[in-house]
VOSESE-182910 format. One record per residue (C-alpha): x, y, z; residue number from 1; residue in one letter. Coordinates in steps of 0.5 Angstrom, whole numbers. Example, Ala and Ser with C-alpha at 12.3 -4.5 7.8 and 13.67 -1.06 7.14 Angstrom:
((25, -9, 16), 1, a),
((27, -2, 14), 2, s),
This chain:
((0, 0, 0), 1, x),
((3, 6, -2), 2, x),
((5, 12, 4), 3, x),
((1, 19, 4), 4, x),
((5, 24, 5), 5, x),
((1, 31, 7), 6, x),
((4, 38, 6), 7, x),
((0, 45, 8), 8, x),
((2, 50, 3), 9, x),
((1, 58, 2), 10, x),
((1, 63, -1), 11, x),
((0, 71, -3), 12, x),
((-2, 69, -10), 13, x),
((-2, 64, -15), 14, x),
((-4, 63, -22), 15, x),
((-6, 56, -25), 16, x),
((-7, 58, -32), 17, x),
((-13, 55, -35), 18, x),
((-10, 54, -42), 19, x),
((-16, 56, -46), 20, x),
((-14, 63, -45), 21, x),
((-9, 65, -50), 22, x),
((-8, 72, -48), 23, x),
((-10, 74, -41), 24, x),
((-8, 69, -36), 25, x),
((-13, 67, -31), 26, x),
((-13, 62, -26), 27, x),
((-17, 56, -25), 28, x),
((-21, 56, -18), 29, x),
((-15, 53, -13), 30, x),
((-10, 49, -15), 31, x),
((-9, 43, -20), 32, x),
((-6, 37, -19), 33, x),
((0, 38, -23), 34, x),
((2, 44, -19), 35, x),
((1, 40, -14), 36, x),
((5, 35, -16), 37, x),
((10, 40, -17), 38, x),
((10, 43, -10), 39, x),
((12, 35, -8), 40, x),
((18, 35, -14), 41, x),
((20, 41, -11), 42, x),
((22, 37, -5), 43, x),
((25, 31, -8), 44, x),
((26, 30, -15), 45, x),
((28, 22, -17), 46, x),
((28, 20, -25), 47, x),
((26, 13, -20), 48, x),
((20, 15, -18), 49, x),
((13, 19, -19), 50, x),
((8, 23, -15), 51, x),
((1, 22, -15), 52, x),
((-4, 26, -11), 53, x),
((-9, 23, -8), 54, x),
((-14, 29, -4), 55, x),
((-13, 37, -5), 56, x),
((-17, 41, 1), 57, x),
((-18, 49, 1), 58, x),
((-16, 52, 7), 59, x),
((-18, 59, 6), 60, x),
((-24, 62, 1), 61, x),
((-23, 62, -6), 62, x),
((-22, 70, -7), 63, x),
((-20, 74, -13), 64, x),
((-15, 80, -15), 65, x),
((-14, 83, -22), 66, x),
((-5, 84, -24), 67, x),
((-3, 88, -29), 68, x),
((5, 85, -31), 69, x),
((10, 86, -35), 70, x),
((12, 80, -40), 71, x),
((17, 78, -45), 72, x),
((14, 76, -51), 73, x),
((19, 72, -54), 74, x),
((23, 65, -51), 75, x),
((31, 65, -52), 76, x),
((33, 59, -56), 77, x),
((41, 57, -57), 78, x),
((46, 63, -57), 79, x),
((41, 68, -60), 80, x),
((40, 74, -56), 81, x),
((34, 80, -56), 82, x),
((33, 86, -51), 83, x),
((28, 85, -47), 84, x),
((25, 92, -47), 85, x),
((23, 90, -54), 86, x),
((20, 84, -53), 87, x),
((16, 87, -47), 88, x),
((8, 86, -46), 89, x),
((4, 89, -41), 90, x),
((-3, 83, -39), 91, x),
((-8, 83, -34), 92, x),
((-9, 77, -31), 93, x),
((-15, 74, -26), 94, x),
((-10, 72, -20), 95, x),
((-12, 67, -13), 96, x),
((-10, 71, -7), 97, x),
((-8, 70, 0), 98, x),
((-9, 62, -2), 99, x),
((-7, 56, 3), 100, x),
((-8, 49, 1), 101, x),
((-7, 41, 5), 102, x),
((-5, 37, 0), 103, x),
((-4, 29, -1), 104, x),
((1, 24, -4), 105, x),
((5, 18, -5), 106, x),
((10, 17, -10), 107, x),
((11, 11, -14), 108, x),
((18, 6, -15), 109, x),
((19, 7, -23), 110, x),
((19, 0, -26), 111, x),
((22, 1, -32), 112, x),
((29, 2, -31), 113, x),
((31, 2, -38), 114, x),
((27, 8, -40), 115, x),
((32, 13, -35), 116, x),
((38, 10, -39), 117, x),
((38, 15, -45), 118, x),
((35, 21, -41), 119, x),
((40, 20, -35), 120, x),
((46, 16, -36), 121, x),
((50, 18, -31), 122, x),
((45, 13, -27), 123, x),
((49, 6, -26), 124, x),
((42, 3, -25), 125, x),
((34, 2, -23), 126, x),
((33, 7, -18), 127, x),
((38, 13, -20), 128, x),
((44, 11, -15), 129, x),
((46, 5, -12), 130, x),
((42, 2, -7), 131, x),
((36, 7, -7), 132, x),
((30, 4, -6), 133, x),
((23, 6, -3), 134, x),
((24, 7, 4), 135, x),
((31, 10, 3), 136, x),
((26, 15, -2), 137, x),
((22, 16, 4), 138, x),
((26, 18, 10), 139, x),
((29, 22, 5), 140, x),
((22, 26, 3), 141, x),
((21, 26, 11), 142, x),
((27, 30, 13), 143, x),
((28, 35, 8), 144, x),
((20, 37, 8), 145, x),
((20, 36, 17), 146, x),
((27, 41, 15), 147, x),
((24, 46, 10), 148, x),
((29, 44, 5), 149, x),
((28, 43, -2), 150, x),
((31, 42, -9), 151, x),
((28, 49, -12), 152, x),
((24, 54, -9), 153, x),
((16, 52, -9), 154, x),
((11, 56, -13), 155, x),
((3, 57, -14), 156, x),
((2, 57, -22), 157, x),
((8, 62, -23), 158, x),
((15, 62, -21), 159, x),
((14, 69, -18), 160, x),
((9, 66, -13), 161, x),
((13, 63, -9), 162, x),
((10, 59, -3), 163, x),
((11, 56, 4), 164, x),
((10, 50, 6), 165, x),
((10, 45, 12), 166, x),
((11, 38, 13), 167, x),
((3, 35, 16), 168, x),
((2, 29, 21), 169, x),
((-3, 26, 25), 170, x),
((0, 30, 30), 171, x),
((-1, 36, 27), 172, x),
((-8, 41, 28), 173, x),
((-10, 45, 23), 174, x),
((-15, 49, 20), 175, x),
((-21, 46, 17), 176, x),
((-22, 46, 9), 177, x),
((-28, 51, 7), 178, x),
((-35, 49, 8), 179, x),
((-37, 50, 1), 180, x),
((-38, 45, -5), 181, x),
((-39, 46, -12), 182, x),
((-37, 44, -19), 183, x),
((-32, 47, -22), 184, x),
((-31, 45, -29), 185, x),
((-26, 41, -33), 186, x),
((-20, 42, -30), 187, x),
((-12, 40, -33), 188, x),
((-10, 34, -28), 189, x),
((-3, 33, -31), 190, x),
((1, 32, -38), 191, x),
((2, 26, -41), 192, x),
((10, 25, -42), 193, x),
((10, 18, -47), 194, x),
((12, 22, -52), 195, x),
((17, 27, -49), 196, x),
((17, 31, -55), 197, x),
((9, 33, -55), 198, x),
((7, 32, -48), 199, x),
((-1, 31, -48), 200, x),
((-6, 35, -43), 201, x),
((-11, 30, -38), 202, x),
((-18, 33, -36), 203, x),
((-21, 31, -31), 204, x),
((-29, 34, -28), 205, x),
((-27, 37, -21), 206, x),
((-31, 38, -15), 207, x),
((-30, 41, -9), 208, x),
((-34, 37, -4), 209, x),
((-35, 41, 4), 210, x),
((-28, 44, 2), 211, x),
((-24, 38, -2), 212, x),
((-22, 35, -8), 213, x),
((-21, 27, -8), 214, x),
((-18, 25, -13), 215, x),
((-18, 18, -13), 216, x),
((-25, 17, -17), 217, x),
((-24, 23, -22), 218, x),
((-24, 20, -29), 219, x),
((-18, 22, -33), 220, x),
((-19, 24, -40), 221, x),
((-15, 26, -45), 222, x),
């Protein structure tokens, strides 16, 4: 039975852009499960294993604030350079504020060794590094979140909101997720990578029930 870890994140802003808005970003309701995904890989990342996010509650009203920001239109590609004063562009976006999330996953041992060896061939073998299995995984997940530690800074949607987070237990009090339900659409679940070079998006119809997500009987469509 896979282990589930429980992280208490937040945030002043986040983003979690819906992809149908092209110009203007405008952030679904609460988080993704991606993004989620991603608060985790932020504390540790293995090619050995993938996180899978089990349940998302919502601590705090889902509120509202409209940004305006200054972009860069263009992405840099190889040794080709641009001034970015050229490229630059003003957008409005519909952001979250004052957000804070409970969220829950486990992570999954990769069974297919082979797959690593093109991508990281640095790896003598299955697991990344001698000896590494899900225990080890495990211990090393509990320290660095129980210490604050992480491989990059975690963020809500968008690089520049960044977050807090903290280790949650059964030990630990927190607050109660929102007393609201309501259907929230159609919501990205995560990328499908089989084909590294043309990731696939996931959907998936989200509801919040007195507060929370469950993710465990959400139907997955591409």
């Amino acid at each position: 039975m896979r282990t589930t870890y429980c992280l208490e994140v937040r945030g002043d802003f986040a983003c979690f852009t819906r992809p149908e808005m092209k110009v203007e970003r405008v952030s679904y309701d609460v988080i993704t499960p991606s993004a989620a995904r991603a608060v985790f890989e932020a504390i540790l990342w293995k090619p050995a294993i993938t996180w899978r996010v089990t349940k998302i509650e919502v601590l705090k009203p889902i509120r509202w604030i409209n940004l305006r920001r200054n972009e860069v239109g263009k992405i840099a590609s190889g040794k080709e350079g641009f001034f970015i004063e050229e490229e630059r562009q003003q957008r409005a976006g519909l952001f979250l504020r004052d957000v804070a999330y409970r969220i829950h996953a486990g992570f999954e041992m990769d069974r297919d060794p082979a797959k690593h060896r093109g991508q990281f061939p640095h790896l003598s073998k299955f697991g990344g590094e001698d000896g590494n299995t899900q225990a080890k995984f495990h211990e090393m997940f509990l320290r660095r979140a129980a210490k604050g530690q992480c491989i990059n800074q975690p963020y809500l949607g968008c690089r520049e909101f960044a977050c807090d987070f903290r280790l949650v237990n059964a030990a630990t009090v927190g607050p109660a997720p929102i007393a609201e339900s309501r259907d929230l659409g159609w919501m990205l679940h995560d990328l499908d990578f089989v084909n590294p070079a043309d990731p696939k998006p996931n959907f998936f119809r989200a509801e919040l029930k007195a507060g929370v997500i469950d993710l465990t009987k959400v139907e997955v469509r591409g």
